[in-house]
N, C-alpha and C positions, 0 to 999 in steps of 0.2 A: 662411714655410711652404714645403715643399718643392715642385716643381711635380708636378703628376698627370702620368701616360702614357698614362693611359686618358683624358685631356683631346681632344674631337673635333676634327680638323683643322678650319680654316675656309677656303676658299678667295675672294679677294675679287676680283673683276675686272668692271671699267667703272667707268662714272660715270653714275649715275641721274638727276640732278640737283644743281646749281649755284644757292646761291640769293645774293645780293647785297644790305645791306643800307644806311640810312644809318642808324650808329649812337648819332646824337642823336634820331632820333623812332621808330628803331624800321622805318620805313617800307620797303616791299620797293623797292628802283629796279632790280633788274634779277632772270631768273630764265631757265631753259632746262634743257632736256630734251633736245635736240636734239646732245648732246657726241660727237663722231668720235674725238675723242682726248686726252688728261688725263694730265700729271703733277704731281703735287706731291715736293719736293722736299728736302734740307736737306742743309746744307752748313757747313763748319767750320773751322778753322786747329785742326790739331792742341793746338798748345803744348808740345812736347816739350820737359822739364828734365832737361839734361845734364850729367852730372860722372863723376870719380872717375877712375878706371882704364881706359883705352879709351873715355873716353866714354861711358858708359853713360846709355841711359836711365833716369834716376830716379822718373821719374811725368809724366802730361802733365793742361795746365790748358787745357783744349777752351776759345777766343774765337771772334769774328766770326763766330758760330752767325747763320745765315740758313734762314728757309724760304720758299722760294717755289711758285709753281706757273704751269701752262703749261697752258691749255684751246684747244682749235679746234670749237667750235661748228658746225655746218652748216648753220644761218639765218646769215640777214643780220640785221641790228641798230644802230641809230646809235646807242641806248643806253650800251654800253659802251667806243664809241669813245669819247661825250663825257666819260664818267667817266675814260677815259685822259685826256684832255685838261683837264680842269676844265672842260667848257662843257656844257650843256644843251639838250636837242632842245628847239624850238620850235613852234611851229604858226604857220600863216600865212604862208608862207615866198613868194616871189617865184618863180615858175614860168612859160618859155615858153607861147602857147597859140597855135591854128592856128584862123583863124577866114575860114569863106568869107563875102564882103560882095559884094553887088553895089551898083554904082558909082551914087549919085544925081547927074545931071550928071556933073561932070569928079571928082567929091568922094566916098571914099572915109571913112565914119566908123566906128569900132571898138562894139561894144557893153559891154566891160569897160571897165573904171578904169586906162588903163595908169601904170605905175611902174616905176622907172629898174631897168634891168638890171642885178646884182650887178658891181660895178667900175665903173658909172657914176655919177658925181655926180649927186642929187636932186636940184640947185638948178639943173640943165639946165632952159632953156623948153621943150624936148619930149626927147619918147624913143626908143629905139631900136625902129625898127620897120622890118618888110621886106615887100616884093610880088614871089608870084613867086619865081623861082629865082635874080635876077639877084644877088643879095646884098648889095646895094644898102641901105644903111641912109635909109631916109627921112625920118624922124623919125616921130611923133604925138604931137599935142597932149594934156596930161593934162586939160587945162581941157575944149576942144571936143572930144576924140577923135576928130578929122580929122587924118588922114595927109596927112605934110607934102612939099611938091615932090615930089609924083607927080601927074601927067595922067590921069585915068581916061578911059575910055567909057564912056558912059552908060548904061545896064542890062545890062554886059556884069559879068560875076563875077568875083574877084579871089580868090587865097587870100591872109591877110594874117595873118603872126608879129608879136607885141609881144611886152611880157611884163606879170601884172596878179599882184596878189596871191590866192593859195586857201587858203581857211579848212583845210583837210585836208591840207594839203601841210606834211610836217617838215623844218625848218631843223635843222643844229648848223652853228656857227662852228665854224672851225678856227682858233683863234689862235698865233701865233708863238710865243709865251712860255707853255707846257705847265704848269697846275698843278693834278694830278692828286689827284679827290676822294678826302680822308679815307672808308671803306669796311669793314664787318663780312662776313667770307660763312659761308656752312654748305655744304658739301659734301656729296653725299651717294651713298656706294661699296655697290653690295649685296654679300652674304657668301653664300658656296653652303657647302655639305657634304656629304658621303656619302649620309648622311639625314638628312631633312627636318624640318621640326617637326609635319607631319602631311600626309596624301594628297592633300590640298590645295594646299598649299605647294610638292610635289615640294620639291627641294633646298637651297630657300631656306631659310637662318638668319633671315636678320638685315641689318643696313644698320650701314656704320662710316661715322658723322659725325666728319666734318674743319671743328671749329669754329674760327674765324680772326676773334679781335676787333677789331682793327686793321689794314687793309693801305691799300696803294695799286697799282694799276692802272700799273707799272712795266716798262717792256718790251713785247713783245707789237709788233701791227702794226695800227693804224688806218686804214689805205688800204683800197683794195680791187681784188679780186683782177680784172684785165679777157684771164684767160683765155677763149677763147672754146669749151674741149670740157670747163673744171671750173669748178663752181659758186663764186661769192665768198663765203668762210663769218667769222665772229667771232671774231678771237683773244681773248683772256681770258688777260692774264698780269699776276701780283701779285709782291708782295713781301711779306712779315707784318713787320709793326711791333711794336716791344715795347710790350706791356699792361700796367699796374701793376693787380693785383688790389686789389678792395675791403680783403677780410681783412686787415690785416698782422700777424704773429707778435711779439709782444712781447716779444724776447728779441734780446741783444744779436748772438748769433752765428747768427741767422736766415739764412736764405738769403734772395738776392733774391726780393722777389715781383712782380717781371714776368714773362711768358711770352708768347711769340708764339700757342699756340694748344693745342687740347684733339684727342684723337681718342676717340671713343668707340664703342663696340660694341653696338647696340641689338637685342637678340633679338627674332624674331616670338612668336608667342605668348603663354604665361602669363608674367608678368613675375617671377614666383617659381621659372621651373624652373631655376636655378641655387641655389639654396638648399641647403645642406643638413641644417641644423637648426634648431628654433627653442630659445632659451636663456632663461630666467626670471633679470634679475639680483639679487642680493643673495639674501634668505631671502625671497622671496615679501612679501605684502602682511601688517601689524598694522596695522587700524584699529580707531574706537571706533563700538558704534552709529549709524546713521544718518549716521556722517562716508563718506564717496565716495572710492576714490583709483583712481587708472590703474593698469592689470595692468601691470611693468615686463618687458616681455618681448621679445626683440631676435631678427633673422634672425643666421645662423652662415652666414658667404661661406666658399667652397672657399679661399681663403688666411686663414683665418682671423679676418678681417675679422668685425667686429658691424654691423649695419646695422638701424636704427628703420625697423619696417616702417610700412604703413598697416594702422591697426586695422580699418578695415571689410574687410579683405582675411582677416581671422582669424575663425575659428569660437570661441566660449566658450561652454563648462558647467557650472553649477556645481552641486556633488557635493550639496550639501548644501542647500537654498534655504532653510529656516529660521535660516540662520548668516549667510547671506550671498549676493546676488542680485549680476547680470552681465548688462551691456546690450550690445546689439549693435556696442558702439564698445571695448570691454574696461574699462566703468569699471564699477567691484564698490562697491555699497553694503552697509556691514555693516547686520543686521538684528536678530540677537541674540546675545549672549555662546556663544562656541564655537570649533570649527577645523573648517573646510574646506578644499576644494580645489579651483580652478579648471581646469580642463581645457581647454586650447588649440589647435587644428590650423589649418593652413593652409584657407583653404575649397577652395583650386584642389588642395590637396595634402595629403589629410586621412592621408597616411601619415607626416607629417608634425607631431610632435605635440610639447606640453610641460606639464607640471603647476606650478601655480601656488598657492602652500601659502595660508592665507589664517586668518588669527588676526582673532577679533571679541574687544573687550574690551568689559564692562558702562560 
């Protein structure tokens, strides 16, 4: 179908939100609102097929189709650092603590549990501990919690560094060998235009979801930023993985059916106001008495397209109620031998309408 002119510009700019999925349970692992800047991308090898006379191009067979994308988030996050990584944020993680003690005797004892400093062997008989500025590693005992070869005075106060574990404190490993989590995400870009979908809305259309069933957490920068006059913010960069769809086409010269990913155009408003007719198929309904059947009657999309509405979205009347009766879902029970006609409209958009012929047989 030809394309309309009168079709409304849409203009799409930002990024509203990023959501991240795992796509064996469904479950969200990562999500933000907080995006500075976003591209999504694709990218291709032509395949130019050359012959003839001068070389001519003959036709090209577009490979190594890639799409990616590239987010900078303005929080911080170890969320999707680990999903770059293949590791998982923790809790409980081993944290420094400052803790003032004054001295009983020469003996200096900790009130925490201390535990070995990240890079130090557990199987040490004590731990790294410091008094003071001198930086002097002393040890402490994990058993007694007495700080080891130091001298105190006796009720004189000490500040004293270990390290102990905290329940609220998040761990990710960073491991050497990178194997980055299998991942679904939904994107999601708002749509402005001229005019609005109502005084409400101002400008706003719509939202274009960038669905991506497959990717991985490819590229991008896991470190962090230790500028001291700009904030350290999350990069978020993928790769889209080929997806084999459910469906497959039963037909020998089908197209593949993998696809890296979907974009779609979600209007605010009534979900019907692209519509622009409603069509009754075949001859209308012939049933017998008291048999029920479905009104078959379909939306008309601006390219032509048919599309199965929802029935409770439609109005029905019918012309004649001793022929044949119409429930609020569009199923018509014949009543008695006759012809009637259903009468159809959109409910949101009753200028919108279609007649639905309707034969009762004895």
């Amino acid at each position: 179908m030809a394309y309309q002119k009168n079709t409304p510009a849409r203009y799409a700019k930002g990024i509203a939100e990023i959501y991240l999925y795992d796509p064996a349970s469904g479950d969200l692992v990562y999500w933000t609102n907080k995006i500075q800047s976003g591209n999504i991308a694709t990218s291709m090898n032509d395949g130019v097929i050359e012959g003839g006379l001068n070389n001519q191009a003959l036709t090209y067979i577009p490979d190594s189709v890639r799409v990616t994308g590239t987010f900078e988030a303005a929080d911080f996050s170890l969320v999707p650092r680990g999903l770059a990584m293949g590791s998982e944020v923790a809790y409980n993680a081993t944290v420094p603590v400052m803790e003032k003690i004054t001295a009983t005797g020469t003996t200096l004892t900790v009130t925490g549990t201390p535990v070995a400093a990240y890079g130090e062997p557990s199987s040490n008989p004590a731990y790294r501990c410091y008094v003071g500025n001198d930086g002097v590693n002393y040890t402490v005992d994990p058993t007694t919690k007495q700080v080891q070869n130091f001298v105190a005075t006796s009720g004189q106060e000490y500040c004293v560094t270990y390290y102990t574990e905290m329940a609220s404190a998040e761990e990710l490993v960073i491991p050497t060998a990178w194997s980055p989590t299998m991942l679904s995400a939904t994107i999601k870009i708002p749509v402005f235009g001229q005019n609005g979908t109502n005084a409400m809305a101002g400008n706003k259309l719509g939202y274009i979801y960038e669905f991506i069933p497959r990717l991985q957490l490819i590229g991008g920068d896991a470190g962090i930023n230790g500028s001291q006059t700009e904030a350290s913010t999350t990069s978020v960069q993928f790769t889209a993985l080929s997806y084999d769809e459910a469906d497959v086409t039963c037909s020998e010269c089908a197209n593949d059916n993998s696809v890296y990913g979907y974009m779609v155009f979600m209007p605010c408003g009534d979900a019907a106001q692209a519509v622009t007719d409603l069509v009754v198929i075949g001859d209308g309904l012939s049933l017998a008495e008291e048999e029920t059947a479905q009104i078959p009657v379909r939306y008309l999309m601006p390219n032509g397209e048919v599309v199965q509405p929802n029935y409770a979205d439609l109005t029905y009347q019918s012309v004649a109620q001793g022929t044949a009766t119409v429930d609020t879902k569009g199923v018509v029970t014949g009543v008695a031998a006759g012809n009637t006609n259903i009468n159809v409209s959109i409910t949101s958009r009753p200028d919108i309408k279609a007649v639905c012929p309707v034969v009762v047989t004895a």
